[in-house]
N, C-alpha and C positions, 0 to 999 in steps of 0.2 A: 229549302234544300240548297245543295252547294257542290261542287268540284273544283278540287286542290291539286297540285302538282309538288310534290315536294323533294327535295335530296337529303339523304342523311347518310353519314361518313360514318356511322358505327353502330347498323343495325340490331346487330343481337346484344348491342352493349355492353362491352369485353373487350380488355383492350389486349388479351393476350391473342386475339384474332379478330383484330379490329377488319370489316365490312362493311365498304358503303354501297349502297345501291339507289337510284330512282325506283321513285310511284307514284301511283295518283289513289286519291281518296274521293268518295264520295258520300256525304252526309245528307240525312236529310232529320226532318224536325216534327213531331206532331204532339200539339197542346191541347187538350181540351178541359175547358172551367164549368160547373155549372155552383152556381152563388143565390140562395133566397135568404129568406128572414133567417131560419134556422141554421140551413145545412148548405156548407162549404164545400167545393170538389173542387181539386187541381191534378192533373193528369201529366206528365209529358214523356212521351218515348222518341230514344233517340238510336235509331239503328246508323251503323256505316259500316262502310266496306271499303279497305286499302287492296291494292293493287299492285304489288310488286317485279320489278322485272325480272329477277334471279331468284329474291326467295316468294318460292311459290308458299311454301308452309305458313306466310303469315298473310295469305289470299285469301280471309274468312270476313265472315258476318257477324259486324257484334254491336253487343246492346248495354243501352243503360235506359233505365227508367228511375221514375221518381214518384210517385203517391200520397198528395195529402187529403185527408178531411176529417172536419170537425161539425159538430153537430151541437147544440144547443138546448141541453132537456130541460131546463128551467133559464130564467132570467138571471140564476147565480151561479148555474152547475154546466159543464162544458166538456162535452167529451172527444179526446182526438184521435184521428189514427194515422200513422205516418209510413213509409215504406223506401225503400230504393234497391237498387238491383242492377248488378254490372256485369259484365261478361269481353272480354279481351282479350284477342292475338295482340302477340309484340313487347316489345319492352319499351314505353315511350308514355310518358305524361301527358302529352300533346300536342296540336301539331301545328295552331295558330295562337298562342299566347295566352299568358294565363289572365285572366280577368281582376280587377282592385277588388283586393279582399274587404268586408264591411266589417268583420270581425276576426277574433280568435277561434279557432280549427274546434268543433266539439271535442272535450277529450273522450267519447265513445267512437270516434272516426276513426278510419283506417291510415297510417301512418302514411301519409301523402309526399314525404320528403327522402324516402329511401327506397331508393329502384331494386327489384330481385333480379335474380335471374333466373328469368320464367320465361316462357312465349304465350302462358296462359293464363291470366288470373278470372278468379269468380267469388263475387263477395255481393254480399244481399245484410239490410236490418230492414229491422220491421219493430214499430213502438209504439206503444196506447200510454196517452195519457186520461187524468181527471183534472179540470182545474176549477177552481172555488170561489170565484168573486165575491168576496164580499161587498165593496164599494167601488168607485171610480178610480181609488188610488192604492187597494188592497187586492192581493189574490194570491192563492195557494195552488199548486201543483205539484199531483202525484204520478210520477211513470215509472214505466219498465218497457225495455225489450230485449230484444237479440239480435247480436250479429255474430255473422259468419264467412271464411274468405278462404280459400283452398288456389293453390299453386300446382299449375300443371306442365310438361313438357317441358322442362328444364333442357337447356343445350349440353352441357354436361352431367353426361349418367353415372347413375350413383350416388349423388349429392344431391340429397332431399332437402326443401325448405320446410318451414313450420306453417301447420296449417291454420287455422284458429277459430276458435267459434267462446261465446261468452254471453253471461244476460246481462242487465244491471237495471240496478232502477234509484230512483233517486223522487225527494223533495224539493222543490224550489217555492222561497219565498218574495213573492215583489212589494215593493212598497215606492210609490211614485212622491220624492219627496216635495219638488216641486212641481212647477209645468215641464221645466226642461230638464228633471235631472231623476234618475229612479236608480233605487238602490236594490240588492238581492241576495238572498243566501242560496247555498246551495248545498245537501244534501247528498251525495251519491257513494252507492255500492256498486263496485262492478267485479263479476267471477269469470274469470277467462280461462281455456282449456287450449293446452298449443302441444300440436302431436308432430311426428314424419320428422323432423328434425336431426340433428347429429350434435351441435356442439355444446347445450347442457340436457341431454338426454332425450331420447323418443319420445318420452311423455311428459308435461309441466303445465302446472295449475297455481294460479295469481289471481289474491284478492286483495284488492285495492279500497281501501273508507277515505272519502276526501270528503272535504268540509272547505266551501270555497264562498270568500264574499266578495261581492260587486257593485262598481259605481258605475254607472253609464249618463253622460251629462252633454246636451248640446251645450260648448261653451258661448260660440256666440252663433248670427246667421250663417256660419261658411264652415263651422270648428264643431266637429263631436267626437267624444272623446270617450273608453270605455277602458277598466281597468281591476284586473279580480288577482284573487289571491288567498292563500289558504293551505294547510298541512295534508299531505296524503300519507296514510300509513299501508304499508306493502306488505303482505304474506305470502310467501311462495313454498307450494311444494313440490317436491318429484325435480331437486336436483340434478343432475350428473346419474343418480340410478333411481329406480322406482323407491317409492313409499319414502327418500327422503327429504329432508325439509332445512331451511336456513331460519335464522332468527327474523321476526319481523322488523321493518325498518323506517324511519318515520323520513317523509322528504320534503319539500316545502315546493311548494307550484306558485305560478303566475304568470299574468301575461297581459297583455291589453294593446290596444291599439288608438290609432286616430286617424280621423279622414278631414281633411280641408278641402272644400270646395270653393272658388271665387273667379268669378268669370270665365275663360274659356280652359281652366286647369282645374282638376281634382289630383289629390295626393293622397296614400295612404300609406300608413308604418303599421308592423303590427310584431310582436313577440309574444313566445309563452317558454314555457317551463313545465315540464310536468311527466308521469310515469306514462308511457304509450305500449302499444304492441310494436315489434319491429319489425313491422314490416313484410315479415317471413324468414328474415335470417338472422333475426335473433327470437327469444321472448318477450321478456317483458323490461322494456330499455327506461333510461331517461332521455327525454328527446327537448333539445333546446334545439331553438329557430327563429331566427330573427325574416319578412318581408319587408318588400316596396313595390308599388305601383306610383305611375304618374300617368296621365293622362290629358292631352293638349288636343284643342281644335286648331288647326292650322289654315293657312290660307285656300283657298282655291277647294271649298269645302273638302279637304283633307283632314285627316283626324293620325293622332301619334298615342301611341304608346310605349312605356317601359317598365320592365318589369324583374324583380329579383328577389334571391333567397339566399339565407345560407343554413345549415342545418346541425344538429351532433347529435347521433345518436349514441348514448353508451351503456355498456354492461355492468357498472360500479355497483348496483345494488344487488352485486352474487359477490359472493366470498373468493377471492383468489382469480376473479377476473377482470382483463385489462383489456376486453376488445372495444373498438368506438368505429363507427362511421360517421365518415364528413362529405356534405353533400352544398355543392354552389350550383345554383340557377341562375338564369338572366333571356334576357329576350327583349327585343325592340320591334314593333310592328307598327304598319301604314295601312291605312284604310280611306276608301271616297266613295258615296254614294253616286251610282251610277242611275239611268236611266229605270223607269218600271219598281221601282223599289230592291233593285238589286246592289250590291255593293262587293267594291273589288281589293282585295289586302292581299300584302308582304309582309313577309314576317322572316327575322333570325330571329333560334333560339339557340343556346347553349346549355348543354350539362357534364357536372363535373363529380365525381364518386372516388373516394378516396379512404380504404379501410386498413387500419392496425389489429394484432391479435391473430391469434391461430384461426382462422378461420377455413371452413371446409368447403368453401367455395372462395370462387375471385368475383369481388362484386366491384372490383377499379375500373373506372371508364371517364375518356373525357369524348364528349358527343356532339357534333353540332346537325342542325336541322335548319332548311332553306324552304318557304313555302309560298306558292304565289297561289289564286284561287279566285273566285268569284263566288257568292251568296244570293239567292234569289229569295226575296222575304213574299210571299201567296198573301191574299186576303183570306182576313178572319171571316169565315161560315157559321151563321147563327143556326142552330140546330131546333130550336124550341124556345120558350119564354123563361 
């Protein structure tokens, strides 16, 4: 668990009435595993509560969870089931730094790099796989699931965002070509449904067939490196009015990234490419994005961090539209383990949102966030065998 104290200069995230105010947050964490021959559990829910001086309306309790497991019906055959589930006052990504990404973003995730304006988001997936072992360096998997994300209490009335919900399922093939280096194809259908909107119609439906291949290769002890790529073809219907439709259109995706580890530094790069949801204020965008993280132990056991982004969402894959969202990130945080297993961080972050095009709301904002805090890490309680 944890208590932060933090400033931010543009709370509702708008710069045509920019607001800053103090709060304090409080988090707390609870994990529970349970792991035998067969069957896998992983659990973690993570409730908090922000505390604001002025605006009382983003005073609430919110959650996110995460659900994995997998089970074991034969020696070849493997079954999984995964889950997550979030619920959010405020407009804010976060409040102590974003962590070194290990890879590139699922493209069934929710568009992470473009803020609404909302005071309330709720978005839940949920997904079963099968996978196939055949050997040690072969296996096949088959999934499907669903996700879903709904925008509430928008600060300006009248200007609905998109809400979204969609299934998708997909084949992936592995094949381990050496010890350090494994190859993949990738398979996926995903049908998305985006309602409540205003700027290409109340109602739009986007199917998307990609076909993405993959290398993932520890280069050396400190270097791993992972890199895909591959055509998506788009079909969209329900336009600008009901029942109509644009021609389908073929896009090309990719992305990869790399982590270097070597003594007291890790680094990570990462970019993609590829068709996404937008977020809520648009439908169904091209969304490029480039990361970085770095990561330093410092003297006087202190620890550093840096962190950034930049992003473009755009609308080119409709006829006769020219809207794009540009979004930069950044953050720097300190951290030192303190006394009992507790530990104490500062953190800036910055964000910056900058959109062209007719658009039916104002999603410009440039934002900064100042956070100090302390972490108390409990000991792990064994429950059972």
């Amino acid at each position: 668990m944890g208590v932060s104290a933090f400033y931010d200069d543009d709370v509702q995230a708008t710069n045509t009435q920019r607001l800053g105010d103090e709060a304090v947050s409080f988090t707390s964490s609870l994990g529970i595993a349970r792991q035998t021959q067969n069957v896998t559990i992983n659990f973690n829910y993570t409730p908090f509560f922000m505390l604001y001086r002025r605006f009382d309306q983003y005073d609430r309790l919110n959650h996110a969870a995460n659900l994995g497991m997998t089970y074991r019906l034969t020696s070849r055959f493997i079954v999984g089931l995964h889950g997550t589930f979030s619920y959010q006052n405020g407009v804010y990504p976060g409040l102590t730094g974003e962590q070194i990404l290990s890879g590139s973003a699922s493209p069934t995730a929710l568009n992470q790099m473009i803020y609404s304006y909302t005071t309330r988001t709720l978005s839940t997936m949920a997904g079963l796989n099968l996978t196939f072992v055949k050997s040690q360096r072969t296996s096949l998997t088959f999934s499907g699931g669903y996700t879903q994300y709904k925008f509430g209490g928008q600060t300006v009335a009248g200007q609905p965002l998109y809400n979204g919900s969609g299934l998708n399922g997909s084949m992936q093939f592995k094949y381990r070509v050496t010890e350090h280096t494994n190859f993949g194809i990738l398979l996926l259908h995903q049908d998305s449904t985006y309602q409540g909107g205003e700027l290409f119609g109340y109602r739009q439906r986007a199917q998307v067939e990609s076909t993405f291949l993959s290398v993932g290769s520890r280069l050396s002890p400190t270097i791993t490196a992972t890199v895909f790529g591959g055509p998506q073809y788009v079909h969209t219907l329900g336009q600008s009015s009901p029942g109509s439709s644009i021609a389908g259109s073929l896009q090309a995706a990719g992305g990869g990234s790399i982590t270097k580890e070597v003594r007291k530094t890790a680094l990570n790069l990462a970019l993609q490419r590829s068709v996404s949801d937008g977020g809520g204020i648009y439908t169904s965008v091209i969304n490029n994005y480039a990361t970085f993280g770095v990561r330093r132990r410092l003297g006087g056991r202190w620890e550093a961090g840096i962190s950034g982004g930049a992003a473009r969402a755009d609308t080119s894959l409709f006829q006769l539209a020219n809207n794009r969202t540009d979004s930069l990130t950044g953050g720097i945080d300190f951290s030192r383990p303190l006394r009992e297993g507790s530990i104490f961080h500062i953190s800036y972050n910055t964000f910056h949102q900058l959109s062209k095009g007719a658009l039916p709301i104002s999603t410009d904002f440039d934002r900064n966030q100042v956070t100090i805090g302390v972490d108390f890490q409990l000991k792990a309680i064994p429950i059972g065998r």
